[in-house]
Legacy VTK file of the C-alpha trace (Angstrom):
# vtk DataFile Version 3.0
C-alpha trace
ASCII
DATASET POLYDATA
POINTS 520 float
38.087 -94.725 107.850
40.560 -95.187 110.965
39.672 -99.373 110.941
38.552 -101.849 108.892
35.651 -104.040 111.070
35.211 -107.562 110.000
32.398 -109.567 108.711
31.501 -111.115 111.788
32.105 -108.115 114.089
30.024 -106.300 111.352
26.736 -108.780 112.189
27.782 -109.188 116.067
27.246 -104.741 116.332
24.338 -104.739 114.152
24.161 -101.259 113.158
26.803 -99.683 111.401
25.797 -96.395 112.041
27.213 -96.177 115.261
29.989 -97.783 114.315
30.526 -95.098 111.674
30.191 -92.334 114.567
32.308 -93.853 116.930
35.113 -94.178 114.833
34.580 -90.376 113.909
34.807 -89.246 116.948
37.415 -87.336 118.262
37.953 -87.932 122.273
40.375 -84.661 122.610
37.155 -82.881 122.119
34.542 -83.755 125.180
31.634 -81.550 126.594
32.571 -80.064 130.083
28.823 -80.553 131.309
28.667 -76.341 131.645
25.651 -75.671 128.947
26.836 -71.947 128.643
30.849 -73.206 127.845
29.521 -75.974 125.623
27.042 -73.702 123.510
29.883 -70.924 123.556
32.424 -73.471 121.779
29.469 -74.835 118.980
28.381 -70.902 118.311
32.200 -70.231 117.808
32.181 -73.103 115.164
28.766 -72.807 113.608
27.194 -70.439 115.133
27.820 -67.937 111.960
26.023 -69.272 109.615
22.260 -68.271 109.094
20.860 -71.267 108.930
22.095 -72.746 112.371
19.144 -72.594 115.187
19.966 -72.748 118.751
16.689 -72.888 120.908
17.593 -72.807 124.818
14.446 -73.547 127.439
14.019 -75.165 130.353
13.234 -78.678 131.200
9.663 -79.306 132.592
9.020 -77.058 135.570
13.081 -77.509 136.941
15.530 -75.474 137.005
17.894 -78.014 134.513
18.705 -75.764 131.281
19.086 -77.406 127.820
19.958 -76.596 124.141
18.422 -77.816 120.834
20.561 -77.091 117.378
19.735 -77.698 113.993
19.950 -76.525 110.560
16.875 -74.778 109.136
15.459 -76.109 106.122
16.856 -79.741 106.972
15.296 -80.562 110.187
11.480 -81.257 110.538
10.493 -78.416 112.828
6.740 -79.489 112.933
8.476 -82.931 114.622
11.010 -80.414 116.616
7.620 -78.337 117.514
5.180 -81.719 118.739
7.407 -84.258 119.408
10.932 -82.607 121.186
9.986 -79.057 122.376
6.918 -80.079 123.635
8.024 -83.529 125.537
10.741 -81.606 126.850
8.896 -78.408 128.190
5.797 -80.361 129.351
4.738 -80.097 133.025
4.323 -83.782 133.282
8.062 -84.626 132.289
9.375 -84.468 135.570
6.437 -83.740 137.781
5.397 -86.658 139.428
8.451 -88.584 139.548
11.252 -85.874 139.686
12.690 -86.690 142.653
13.027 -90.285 142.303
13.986 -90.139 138.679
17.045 -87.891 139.514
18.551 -90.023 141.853
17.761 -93.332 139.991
19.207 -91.984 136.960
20.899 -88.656 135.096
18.554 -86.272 133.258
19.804 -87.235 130.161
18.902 -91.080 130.464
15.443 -90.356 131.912
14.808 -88.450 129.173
16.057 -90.450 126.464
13.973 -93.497 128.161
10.903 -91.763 128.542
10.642 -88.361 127.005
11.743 -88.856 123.385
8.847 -90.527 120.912
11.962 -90.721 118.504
13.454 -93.968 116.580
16.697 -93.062 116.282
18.353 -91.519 119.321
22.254 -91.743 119.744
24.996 -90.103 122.595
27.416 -88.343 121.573
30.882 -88.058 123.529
32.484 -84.868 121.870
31.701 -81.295 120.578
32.719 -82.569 117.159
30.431 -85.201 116.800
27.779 -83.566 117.500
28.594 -80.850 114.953
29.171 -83.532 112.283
25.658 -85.135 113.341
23.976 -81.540 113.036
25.585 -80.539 110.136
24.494 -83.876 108.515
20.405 -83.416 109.600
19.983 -84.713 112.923
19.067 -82.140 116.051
21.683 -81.717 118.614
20.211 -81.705 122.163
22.713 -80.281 125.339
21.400 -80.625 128.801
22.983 -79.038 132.115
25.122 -81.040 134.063
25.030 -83.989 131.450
28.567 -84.259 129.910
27.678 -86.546 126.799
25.388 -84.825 124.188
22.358 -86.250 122.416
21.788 -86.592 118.273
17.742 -86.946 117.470
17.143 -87.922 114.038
14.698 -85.920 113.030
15.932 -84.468 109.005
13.494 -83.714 106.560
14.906 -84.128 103.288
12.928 -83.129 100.058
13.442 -86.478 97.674
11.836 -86.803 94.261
9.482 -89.754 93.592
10.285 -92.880 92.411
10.666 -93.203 88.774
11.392 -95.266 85.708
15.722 -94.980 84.937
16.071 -92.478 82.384
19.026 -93.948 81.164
17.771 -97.499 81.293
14.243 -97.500 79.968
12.869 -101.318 78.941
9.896 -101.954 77.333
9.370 -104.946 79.894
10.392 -105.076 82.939
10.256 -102.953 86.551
9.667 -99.739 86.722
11.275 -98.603 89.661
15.076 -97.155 89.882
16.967 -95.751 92.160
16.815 -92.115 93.526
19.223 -89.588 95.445
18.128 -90.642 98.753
20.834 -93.745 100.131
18.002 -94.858 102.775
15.217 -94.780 100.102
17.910 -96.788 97.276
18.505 -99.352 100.645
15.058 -99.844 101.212
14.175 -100.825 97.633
16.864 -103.466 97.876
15.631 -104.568 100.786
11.963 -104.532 99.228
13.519 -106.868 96.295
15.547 -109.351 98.866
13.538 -109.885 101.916
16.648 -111.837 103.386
18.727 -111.814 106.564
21.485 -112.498 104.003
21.420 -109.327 101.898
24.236 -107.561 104.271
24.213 -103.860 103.754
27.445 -102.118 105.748
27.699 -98.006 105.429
31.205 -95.971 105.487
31.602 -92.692 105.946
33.749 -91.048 103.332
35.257 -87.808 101.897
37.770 -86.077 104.045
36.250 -82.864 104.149
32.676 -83.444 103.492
31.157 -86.364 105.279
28.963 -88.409 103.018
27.064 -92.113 103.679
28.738 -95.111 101.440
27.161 -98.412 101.634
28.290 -101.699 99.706
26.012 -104.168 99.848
26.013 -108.006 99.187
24.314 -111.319 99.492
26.550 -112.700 102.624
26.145 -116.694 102.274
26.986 -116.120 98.226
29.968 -113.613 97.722
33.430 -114.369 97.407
34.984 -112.749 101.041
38.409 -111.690 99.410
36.823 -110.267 96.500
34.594 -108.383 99.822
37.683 -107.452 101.576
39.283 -105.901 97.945
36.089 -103.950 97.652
36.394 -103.059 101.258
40.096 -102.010 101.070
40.015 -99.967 97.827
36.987 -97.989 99.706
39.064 -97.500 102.525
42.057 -95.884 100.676
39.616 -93.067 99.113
41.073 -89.908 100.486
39.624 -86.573 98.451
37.807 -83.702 99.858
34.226 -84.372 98.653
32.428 -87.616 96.689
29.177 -85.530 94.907
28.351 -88.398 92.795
28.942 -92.351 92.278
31.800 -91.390 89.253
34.022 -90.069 91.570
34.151 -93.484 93.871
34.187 -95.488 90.136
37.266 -93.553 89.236
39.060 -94.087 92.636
38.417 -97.837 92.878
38.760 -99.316 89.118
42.214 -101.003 88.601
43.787 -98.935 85.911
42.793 -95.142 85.347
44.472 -95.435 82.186
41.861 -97.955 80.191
39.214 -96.390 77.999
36.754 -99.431 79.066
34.689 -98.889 81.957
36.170 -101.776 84.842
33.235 -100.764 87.159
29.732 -101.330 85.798
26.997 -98.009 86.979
23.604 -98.609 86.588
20.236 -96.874 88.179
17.891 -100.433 88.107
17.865 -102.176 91.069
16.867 -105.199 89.568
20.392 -105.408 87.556
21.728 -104.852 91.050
20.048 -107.654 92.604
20.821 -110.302 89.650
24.766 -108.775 90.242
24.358 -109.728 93.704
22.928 -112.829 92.762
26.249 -113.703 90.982
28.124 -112.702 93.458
28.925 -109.476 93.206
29.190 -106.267 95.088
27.132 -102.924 94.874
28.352 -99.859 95.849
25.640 -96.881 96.574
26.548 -93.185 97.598
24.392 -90.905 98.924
23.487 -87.732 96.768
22.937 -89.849 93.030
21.005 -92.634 91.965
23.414 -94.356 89.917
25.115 -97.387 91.757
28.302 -99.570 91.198
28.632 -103.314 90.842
32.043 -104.602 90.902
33.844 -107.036 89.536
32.475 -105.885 85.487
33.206 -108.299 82.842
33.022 -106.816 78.784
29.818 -109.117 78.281
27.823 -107.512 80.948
28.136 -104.436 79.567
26.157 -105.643 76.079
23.894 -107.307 78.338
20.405 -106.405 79.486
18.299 -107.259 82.331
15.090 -107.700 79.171
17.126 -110.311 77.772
15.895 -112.178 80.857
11.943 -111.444 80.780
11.932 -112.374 77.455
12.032 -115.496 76.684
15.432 -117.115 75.829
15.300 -117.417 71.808
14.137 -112.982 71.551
16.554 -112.440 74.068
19.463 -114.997 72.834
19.029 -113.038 69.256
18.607 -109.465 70.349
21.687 -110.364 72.494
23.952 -111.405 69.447
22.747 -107.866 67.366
23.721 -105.725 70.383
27.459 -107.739 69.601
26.637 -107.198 65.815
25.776 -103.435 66.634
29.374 -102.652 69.181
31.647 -104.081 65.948
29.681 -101.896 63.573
29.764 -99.112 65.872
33.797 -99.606 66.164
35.063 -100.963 63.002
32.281 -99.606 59.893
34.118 -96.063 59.026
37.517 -97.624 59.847
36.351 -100.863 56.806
35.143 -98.440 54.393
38.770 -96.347 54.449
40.256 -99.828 53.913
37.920 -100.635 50.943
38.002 -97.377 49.628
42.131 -96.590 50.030
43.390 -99.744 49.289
41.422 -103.089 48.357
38.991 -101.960 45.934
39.669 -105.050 44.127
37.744 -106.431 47.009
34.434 -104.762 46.144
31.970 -106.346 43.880
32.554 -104.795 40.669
28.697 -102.989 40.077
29.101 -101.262 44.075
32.813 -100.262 42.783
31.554 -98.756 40.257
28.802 -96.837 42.008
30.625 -95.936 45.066
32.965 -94.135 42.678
30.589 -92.860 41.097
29.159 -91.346 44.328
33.026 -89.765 44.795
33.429 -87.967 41.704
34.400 -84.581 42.779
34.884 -84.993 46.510
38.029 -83.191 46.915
39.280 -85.097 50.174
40.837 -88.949 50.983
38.444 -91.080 52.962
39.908 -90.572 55.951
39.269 -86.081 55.850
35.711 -87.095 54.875
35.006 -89.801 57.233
36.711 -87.632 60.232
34.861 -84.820 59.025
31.661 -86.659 59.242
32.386 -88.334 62.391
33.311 -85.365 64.294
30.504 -83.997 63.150
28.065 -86.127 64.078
29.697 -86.296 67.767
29.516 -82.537 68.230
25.807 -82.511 67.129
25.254 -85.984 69.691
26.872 -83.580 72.160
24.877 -80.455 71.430
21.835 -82.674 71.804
22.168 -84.175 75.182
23.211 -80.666 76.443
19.919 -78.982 75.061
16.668 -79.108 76.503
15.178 -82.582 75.280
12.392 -81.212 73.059
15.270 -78.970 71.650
17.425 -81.565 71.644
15.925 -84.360 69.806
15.194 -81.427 67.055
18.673 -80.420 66.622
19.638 -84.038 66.781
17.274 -85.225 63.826
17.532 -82.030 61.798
21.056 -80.915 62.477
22.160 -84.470 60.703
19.843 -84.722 57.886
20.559 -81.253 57.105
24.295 -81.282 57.351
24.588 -84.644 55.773
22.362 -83.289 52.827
24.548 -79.846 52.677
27.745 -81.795 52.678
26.788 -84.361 49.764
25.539 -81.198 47.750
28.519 -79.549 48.676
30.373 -82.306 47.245
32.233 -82.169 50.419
31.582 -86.194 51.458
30.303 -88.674 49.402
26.760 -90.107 49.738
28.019 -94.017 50.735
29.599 -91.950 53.885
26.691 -90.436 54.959
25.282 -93.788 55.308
28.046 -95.548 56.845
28.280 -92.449 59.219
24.654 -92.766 60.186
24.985 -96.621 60.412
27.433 -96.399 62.829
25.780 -93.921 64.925
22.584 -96.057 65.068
24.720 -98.986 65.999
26.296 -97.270 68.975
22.564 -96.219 70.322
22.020 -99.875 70.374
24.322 -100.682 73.169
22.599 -100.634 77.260
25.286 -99.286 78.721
26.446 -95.706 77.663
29.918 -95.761 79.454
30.628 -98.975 76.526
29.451 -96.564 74.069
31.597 -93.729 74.583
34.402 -95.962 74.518
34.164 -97.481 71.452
33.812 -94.025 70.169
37.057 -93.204 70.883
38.513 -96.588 69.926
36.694 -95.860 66.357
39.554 -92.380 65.443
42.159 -94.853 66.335
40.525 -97.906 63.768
40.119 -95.254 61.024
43.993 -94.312 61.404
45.077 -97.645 61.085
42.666 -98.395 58.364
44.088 -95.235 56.398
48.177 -96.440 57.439
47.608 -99.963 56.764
44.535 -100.897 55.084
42.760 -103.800 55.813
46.160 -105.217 57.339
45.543 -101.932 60.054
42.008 -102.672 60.784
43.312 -106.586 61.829
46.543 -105.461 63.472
44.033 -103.141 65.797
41.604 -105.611 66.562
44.452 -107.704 67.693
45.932 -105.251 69.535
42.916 -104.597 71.364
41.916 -108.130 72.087
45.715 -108.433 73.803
44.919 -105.197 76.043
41.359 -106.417 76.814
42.536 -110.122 77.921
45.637 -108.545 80.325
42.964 -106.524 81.932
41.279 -107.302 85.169
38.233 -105.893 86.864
38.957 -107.075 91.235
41.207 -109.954 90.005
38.572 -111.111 87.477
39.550 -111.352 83.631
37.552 -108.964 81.639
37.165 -110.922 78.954
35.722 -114.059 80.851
34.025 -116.272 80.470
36.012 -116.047 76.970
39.127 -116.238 78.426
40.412 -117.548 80.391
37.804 -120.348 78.864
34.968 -121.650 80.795
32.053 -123.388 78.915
29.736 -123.590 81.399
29.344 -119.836 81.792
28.784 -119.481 78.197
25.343 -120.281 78.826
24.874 -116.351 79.851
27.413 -115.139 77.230
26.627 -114.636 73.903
23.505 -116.446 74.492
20.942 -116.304 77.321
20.462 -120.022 77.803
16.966 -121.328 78.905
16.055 -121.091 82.623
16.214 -124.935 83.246
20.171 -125.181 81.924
21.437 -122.080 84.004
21.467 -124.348 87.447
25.228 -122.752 88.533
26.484 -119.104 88.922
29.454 -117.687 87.204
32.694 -120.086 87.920
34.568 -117.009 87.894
32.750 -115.109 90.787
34.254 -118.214 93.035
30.909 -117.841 95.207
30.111 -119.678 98.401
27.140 -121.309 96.827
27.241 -122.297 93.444
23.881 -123.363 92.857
21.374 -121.560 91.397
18.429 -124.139 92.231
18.764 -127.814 92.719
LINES 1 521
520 0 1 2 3 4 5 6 7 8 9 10 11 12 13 14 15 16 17 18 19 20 21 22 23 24 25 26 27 28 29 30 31 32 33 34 35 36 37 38 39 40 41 42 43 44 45 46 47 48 49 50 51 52 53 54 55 56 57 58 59 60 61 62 63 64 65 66 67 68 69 70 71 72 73 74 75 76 77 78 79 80 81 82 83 84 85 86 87 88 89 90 91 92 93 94 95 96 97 98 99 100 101 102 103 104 105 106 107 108 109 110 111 112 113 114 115 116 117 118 119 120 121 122 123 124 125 126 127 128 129 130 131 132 133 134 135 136 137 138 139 140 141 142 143 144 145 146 147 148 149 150 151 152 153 154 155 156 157 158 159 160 161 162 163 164 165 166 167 168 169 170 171 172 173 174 175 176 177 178 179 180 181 182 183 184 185 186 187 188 189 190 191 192 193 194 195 196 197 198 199 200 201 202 203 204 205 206 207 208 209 210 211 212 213 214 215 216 217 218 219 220 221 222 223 224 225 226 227 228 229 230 231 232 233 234 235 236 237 238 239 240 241 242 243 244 245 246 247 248 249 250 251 252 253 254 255 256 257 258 259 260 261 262 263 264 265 266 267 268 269 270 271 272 273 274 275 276 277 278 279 280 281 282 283 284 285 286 287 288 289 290 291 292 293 294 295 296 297 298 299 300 301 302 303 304 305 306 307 308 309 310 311 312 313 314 315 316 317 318 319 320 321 322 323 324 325 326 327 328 329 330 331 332 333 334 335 336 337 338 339 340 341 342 343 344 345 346 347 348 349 350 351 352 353 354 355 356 357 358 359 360 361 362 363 364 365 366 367 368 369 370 371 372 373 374 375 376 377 378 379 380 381 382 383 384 385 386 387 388 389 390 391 392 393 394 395 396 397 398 399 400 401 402 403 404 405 406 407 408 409 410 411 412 413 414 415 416 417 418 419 420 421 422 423 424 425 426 427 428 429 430 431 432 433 434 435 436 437 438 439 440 441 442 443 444 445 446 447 448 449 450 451 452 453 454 455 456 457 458 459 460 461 462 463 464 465 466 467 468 469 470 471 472 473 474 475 476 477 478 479 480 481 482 483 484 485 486 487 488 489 490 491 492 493 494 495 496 497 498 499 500 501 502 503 504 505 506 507 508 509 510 511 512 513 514 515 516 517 518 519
């Protein structure tokens, strides 16, 4: 992007669409208003590749020549065929009122005014933009004489239906998410907020291939520097291509260097709307149906939009076991190396007794057989996402009961592992968001070091080392540990606990919204 726009220039233009295309357009590039020299310099560009149509006729029953160009395949030719070719060719176009409508006005305007049954119709000034636009769906149309070029949106793109997010399935709630289709993913956000305030502004980005960027947010409610951050971080993405939301994630979040994810994805537009709600921002890229809210605080990401359609005591307590579920999933193997190594004193004396019991023979510390159990289990978690799902689950299931089995025959792990191995995967299924659960898998190898170095001492000295990192990093100038710390009690109402309805009158202090109010 060659400008930023502000807010209120942003509702003053109304359409950011054109925006976008005038600020891609390059002047040093403008038709000549010769047909023949204009078509010669687009063939030279495009004109190679197999899927590029030019269709040249003439205008009514003149003499005026013109040009349609589009790509095959992504243009609707029965809407080129009934709506375009035959407007354009008609004898009626420019039979009764030729003479007057050429001196009134160019060609090109009395067509546009009265020829083209199309909602969106735009001018182009340059060769280039009119590529771009044809390369991007739209139909390019050239007329003699006329030295400005036309776009005609007219794509067809093939879109799969709207479905239920794979990889956020409820058991209540909507069943709608997003798809690979921006206008489609706009339109159900517009469905869910019917609202002059819900202000959705597009950018064009990826310096080689051209793709549609919107970030959208509720205007009367969102902080405007934390809009302007999101707005400048967008602006500085320079790479060649953006194929899905990840690559944006990666290029905004504050520190590449952080295993946590600092930008929350999600494919429910109802989590999207409640972030916007709070004052947030969404990002959604065309091409993948997996959207961006920014700022992300640690707590949202053990959150779930069913903790709010249940009511608050369900969700407040399935809340607190997803919390139960992320410190199992980090710390259980790295605990068990402690007990086991070091404090067995620690133990009650009859599960001492039968946990060694359970070791006799296993040739390996705790930490070889827990690391040998964990990797093991990630590999198969791996092989199973990778496979075919009916495949997949199967290998999944059977792979661990059967390798677990062979290894405690084998006297290669212990029985107690297996089961704190298994816990611990179970735990980490548990969590909504699977960006937190990758994360804490790799935080786990670095628990179970300490815990074999230290002991008990090592599994403390890492959980304070993390807290230190996690309350020095920021997600857009918001703590990620908040409303923890820094300390506010009045968002803690939608922390650990989902507070009733009634009690949750204010948004999040820490979004610094516009309106603070909930209801009154």
């Amino acid at each position: 992007m060659k400008r930023w726009i502000s807010k209120k220039q942003i509702q003053r233009q109304g359409s950011m669409n054109e925006w976008a295309k005038e600020a891609d357009s390059l002047s040093e590039d403008p038709f000549t208003g010769n047909i023949a020299e204009d078509l010669d310099r687009i063939r030279k560009e495009i004109g190679h590749n197999s899927d590029i149509h030019f269709r040249e006729f003439k205008i009514g029953k003149t003499n005026i020549r013109a040009c349609i160009v589009f790509v095959n395949g992504f243009a609707d030719t029965e809407l080129i065929n009934d709506k375009i070719l035959d407007g354009l060719m008609s004898f009626e176009l420019l039979h009764s009122h030729a003479e007057e409508a050429v001196s009134k006005q160019s060609v090109k305007e009395f067509i546009m005014k009265n020829s083209l049954p199309l909602s969106h119709v735009y001018e182009v000034q340059s060769v280039a933009e009119l590529i771009s636009g044809v390369m991007s769906g739209s139909i390019g149309l050239l007329i003699e004489g006329s030295q400005e070029g036309v776009l005609l949106g007219a794509s067809k793109e093939k879109t799969r239906n709207i479905e239920e997010p794979l990889s956020e399935a409820l058991v209540r709630g909507p069943r709608v998410g997003f798809i690979e289709n921006l206008t489609d993913n706009t339109a159900i956000l517009r469905r869910l907020a019917k609202t002059k305030n819900l202000s959705i502004v597009n950018f064009k980005v990826g310096d080689r291939f051209k793709k549609d960027l919107v970030i959208t947010y509720i205007d009367d409610i969102v902080d405007p520097e934390l809009l302007k951050e999101v707005i400048r971080r967008i602006k500085k993405i320079n790479i060649d291509d953006l194929p899905e939301s990840g690559y944006v994630e990666q290029l905004i979040e504050d520190n590449y260097l952080i295993p946590f994810p600092q930008v929350q994805n999600t494919e429910r537009p109802d989590r999207v709307m409640s972030a916007l709600l709070e004052g947030r921002v969404a990002i959604l890229l065309d091409g993948t149906p997996f959207a961006l809210i920014v700022p992300v605080t640690f707590n949202m990401l053990l959150q779930s939009p069913e903790d709010y359609y249940e009511r608050w005591i369900p969700g407040t307590l399935i809340r607190i076991l997803r919390y139960f579920s992320a410190f199992i999933s980090l710390f259980a193997p790295s605990l068990y190396i402690a007990f086991i190594s070091f404090h067995q004193g620690l133990i009650p004396t009859k599960l001492a007794i039968s946990m060694a019991a359970s070791r006799d023979g296993v040739p390996f510390p705790p930490l070889i057989e827990a690391l040998i159990m964990e990797v093991s289990i990630e590999i198969l978690r791996e092989a199973g996402l990778r496979l075919p799902k009916p495949v997949g689950q199967s290998i999944g299931i059977v792979g661990g009961l059967i390798i677990g089995e062979a290894a405690v025959q084998a006297g290669i792990v212990s029985p107690i592992m297996v089961i704190v191995v298994a816990v611990t995967a179970i735990s980490s299924f548990a969590l909504p968001h699977y960006s937190t659960g990758i994360a804490l898998r790799m935080l786990r190898f670095i628990a179970m070091f300490f815990a074999a170095i230290y002991g008990l001492y090592g599994v403390v000295l890492f959980f304070l080392l993390l807290c230190s990192h996690l309350v020095k990093l920021k997600s857009f100038g918001v703590p990620y540990l908040s409303p923890a710390v820094p300390y506010q009690l009045s968002d803690w109402k939608d922390f650990m606990i989902r507070a009733p309805f009634s009690l949750m009158k204010r948004r999040p202090k820490l979004m610094q919204t516009q309106n603070s109010l909930r209801k009154k």
